[in-house]
C-alpha positions as CSV (number, residue, x, y, z in Angstrom):
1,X,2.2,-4.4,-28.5
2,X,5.2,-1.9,-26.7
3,X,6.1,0.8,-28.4
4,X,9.5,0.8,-30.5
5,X,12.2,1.1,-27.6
6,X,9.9,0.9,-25.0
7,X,11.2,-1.4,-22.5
8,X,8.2,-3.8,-21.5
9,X,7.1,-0.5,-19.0
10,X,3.6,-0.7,-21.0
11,X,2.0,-3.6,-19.0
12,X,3.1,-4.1,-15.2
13,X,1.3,-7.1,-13.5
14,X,2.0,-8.7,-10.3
15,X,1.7,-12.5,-9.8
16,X,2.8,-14.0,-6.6
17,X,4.1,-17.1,-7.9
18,X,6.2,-15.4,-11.0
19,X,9.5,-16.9,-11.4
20,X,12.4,-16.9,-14.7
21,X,10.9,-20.1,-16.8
22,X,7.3,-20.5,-15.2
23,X,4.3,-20.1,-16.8
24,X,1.9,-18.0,-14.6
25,X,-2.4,-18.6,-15.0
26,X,-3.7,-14.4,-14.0
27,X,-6.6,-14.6,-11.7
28,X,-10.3,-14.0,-13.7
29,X,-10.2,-10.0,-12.3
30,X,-7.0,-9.7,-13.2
31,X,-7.2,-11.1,-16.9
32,X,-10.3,-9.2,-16.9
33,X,-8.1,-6.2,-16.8
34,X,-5.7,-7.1,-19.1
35,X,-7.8,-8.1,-21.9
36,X,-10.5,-5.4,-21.8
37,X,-9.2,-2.4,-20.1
38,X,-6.0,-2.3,-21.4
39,X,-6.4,-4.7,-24.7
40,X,-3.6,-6.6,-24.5
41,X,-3.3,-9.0,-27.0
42,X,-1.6,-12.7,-26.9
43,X,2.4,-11.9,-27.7
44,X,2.5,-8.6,-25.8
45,X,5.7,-8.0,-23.8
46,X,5.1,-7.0,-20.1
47,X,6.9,-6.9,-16.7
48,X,5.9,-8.9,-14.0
49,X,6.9,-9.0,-10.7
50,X,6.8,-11.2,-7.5
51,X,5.5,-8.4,-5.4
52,X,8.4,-9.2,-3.5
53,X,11.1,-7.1,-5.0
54,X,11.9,-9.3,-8.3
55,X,11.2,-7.9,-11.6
56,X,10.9,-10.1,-14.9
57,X,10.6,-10.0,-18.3
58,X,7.4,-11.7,-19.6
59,X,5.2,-12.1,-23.0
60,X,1.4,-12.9,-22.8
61,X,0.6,-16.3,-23.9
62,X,-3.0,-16.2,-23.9
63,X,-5.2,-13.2,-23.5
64,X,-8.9,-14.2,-22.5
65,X,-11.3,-12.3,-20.1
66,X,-10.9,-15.9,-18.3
67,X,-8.1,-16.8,-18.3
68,X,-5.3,-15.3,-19.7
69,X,-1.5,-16.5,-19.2
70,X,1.6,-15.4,-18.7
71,X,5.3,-16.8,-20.0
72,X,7.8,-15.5,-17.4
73,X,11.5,-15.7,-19.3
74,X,14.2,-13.8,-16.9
75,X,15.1,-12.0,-14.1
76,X,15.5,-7.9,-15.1
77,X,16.6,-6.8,-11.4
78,X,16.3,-7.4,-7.7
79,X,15.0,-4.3,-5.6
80,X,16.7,-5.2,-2.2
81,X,14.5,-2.8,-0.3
82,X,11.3,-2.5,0.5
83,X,9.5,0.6,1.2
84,X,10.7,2.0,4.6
85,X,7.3,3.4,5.8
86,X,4.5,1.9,6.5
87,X,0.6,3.2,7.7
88,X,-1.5,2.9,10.5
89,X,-4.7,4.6,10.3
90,X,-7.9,4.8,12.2
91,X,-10.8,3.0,11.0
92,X,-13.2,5.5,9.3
93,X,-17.0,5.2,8.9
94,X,-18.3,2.9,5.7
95,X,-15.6,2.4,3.7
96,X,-13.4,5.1,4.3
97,X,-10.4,3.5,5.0
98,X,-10.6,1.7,2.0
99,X,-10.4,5.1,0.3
100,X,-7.5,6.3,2.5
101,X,-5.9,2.8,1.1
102,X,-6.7,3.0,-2.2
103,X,-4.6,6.5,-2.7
104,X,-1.8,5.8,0.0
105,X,-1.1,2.5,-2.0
106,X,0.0,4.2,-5.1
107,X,3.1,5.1,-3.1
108,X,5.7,2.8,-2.0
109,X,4.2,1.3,1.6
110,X,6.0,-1.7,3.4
111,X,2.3,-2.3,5.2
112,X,-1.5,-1.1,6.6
113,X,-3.1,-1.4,9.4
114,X,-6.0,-0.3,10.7
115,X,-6.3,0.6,13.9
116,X,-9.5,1.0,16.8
117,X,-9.0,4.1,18.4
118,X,-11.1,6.0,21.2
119,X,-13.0,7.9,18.8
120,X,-13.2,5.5,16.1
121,X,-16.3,6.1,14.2
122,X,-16.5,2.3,13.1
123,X,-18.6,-0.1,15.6
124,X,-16.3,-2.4,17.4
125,X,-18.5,-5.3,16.2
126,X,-17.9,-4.6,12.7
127,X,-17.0,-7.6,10.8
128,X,-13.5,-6.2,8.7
129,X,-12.9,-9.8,6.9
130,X,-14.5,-8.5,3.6
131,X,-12.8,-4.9,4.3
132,X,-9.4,-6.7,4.8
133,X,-10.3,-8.6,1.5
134,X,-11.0,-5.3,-0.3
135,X,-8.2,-4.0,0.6
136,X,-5.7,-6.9,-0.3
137,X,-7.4,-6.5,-3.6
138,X,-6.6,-3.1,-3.9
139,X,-2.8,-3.3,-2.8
140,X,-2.7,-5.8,-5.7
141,X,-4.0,-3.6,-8.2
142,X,-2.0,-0.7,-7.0
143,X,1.5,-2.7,-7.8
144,X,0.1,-3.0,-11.1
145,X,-1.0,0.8,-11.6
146,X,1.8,2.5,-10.0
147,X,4.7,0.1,-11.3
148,X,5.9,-1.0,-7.3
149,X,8.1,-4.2,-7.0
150,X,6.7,-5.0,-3.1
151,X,3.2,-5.9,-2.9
152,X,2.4,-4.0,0.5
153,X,1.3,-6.1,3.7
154,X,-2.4,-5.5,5.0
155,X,-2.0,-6.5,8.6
156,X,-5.8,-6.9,10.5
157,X,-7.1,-4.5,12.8
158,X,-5.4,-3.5,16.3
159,X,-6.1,-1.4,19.2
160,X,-3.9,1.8,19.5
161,X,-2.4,0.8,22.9
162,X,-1.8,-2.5,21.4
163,X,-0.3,-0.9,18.6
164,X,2.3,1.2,20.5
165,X,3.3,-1.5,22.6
166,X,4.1,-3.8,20.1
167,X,5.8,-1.5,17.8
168,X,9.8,-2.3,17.8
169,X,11.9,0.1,19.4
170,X,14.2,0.4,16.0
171,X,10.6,1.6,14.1
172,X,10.4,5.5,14.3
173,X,6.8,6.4,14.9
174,X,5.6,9.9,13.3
175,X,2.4,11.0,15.1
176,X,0.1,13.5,12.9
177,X,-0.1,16.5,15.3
178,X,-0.7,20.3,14.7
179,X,1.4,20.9,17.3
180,X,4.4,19.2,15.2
181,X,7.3,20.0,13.5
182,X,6.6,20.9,9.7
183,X,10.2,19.4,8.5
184,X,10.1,16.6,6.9
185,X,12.3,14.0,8.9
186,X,15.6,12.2,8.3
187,X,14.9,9.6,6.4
188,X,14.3,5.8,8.7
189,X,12.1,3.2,8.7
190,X,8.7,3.4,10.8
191,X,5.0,4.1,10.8
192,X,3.2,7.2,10.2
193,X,-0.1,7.2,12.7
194,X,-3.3,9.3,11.5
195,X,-6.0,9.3,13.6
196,X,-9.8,9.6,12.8
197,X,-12.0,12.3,11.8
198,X,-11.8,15.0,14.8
199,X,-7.7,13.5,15.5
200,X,-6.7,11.0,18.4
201,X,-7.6,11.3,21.8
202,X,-5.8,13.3,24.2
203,X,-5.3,10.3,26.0
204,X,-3.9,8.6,22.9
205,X,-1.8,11.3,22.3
206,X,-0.2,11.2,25.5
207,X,0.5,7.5,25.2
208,X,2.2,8.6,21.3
209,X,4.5,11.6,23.1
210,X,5.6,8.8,26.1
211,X,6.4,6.2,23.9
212,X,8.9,8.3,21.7
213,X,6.8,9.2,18.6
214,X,8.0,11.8,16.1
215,X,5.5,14.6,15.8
216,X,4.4,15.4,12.2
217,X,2.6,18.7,11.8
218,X,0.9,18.7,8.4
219,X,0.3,22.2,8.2
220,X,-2.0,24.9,9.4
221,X,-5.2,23.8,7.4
222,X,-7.1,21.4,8.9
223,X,-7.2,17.7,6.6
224,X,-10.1,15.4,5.9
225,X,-8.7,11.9,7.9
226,X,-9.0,10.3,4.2
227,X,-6.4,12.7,2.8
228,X,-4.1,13.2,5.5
229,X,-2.4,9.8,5.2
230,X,-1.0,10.5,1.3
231,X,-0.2,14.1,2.4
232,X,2.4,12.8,5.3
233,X,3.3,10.1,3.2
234,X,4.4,12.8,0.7
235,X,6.3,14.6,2.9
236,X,8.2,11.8,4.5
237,X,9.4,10.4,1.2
238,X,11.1,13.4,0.0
């Protein structure tokens, strides 16, 4: 059960279809996690949200490895906004982007995408449905962990040209580059790029400085591609 003033912050869960008087079935994973990682028990207050900005006040109904259940009673606030920044990183070998995910996630992000780049280390015939899958999975559990009212969009692969030319011209682009400014930016709405191990090509690069990208220096050591993406992340949401 919450603690003695503790206002239903002990148990965060996201279900999509969570609405004031609805009674919400958690998928098998999901009541796996409730039931035997965090021990819930049936009665236990919790916060659910939408995943799309709506927070509620729930109580667990039924807590079973299964199937467990969840009695949403009312709205406890709208969050208006989603998060204004959003990530594009180039694929990594195995399942590196899925680690660069899984740690970028735990901060607000409107949406991923991975991108193809000229020295991708990924083959282009890779199949990414069960990567995309992953990480979908992993965006849902990272609501949950980190206590996030917008469940962030994982868009499918695109190719970095593609990418710049389909980017709207109101979305400020911040291009990882040593030879970038250190200041963190004004605060807008955009993407932060990161390119693989070994950085973009100079071609792509190029391409970033003609289309009007911001460049981000992240400092005079050199970053592991898998870290680099929560260190600008960091620094833009200052």
């Amino acid at each position: 059960m919450s603690r003695p003033g503790h206002r239903y912050e002990e148990s965060w869960v996201h279900h999509p279809e969570a609405a004031a008087g609805t009674r919400v079935v958690m998928e098998p994973s999901d009541s796996q996690h409730l039931h035997r990682v965090l021990r819930l028990s049936s009665g236990t207050r919790c916060t659910v949200t939408d995943g799309r900005g709506s927070v509620f006040e729930a109580v667990l109904t039924a807590s079973d490895p299964r199937r467990s259940e969840l009695e949403v009673e009312h709205l406890l606030e709208i969050r208006q906004e989603p998060p204004r920044l959003s990530l594009a990183q180039a694929l990594l070998k195995v399942r590196g982007i899925e680690d660069v995910f899984e740690l970028c996630a735990q901060t607000p992000l409107r949406a991923f995408r991975p991108l193809w780049s000229e020295h991708c280390q990924l083959p282009r015939a890779s199949d990414m449905a069960g990567q995309l899958d992953r990480l979908r999975r992993k965006a849902a559990s990272a609501i949950q962990q980190s206590k996030q009212a917008w469940l962030c969009e994982i868009l499918p692969p695109m190719e970095f040209e593609q990418f710049l030319s389909e980017l709207p011209d109101d979305e400020t682009l911040w291009f990882c580059d040593m030879e970038g400014s250190p200041a963190p930016q004004p605060k807008a709405s955009g993407w932060i790029a990161i390119g693989p191990e070994g950085g973009f090509s100079a071609t792509e690069s190029a391409r970033a400085r003609e289309r009007g990208a911001v460049l981000l220096s992240l400092g005079s050591t050199r970053l592991r591609a898998v870290a680099a993406g929560l260190y600008a992340l960091g620094r833009l949401s200052v």
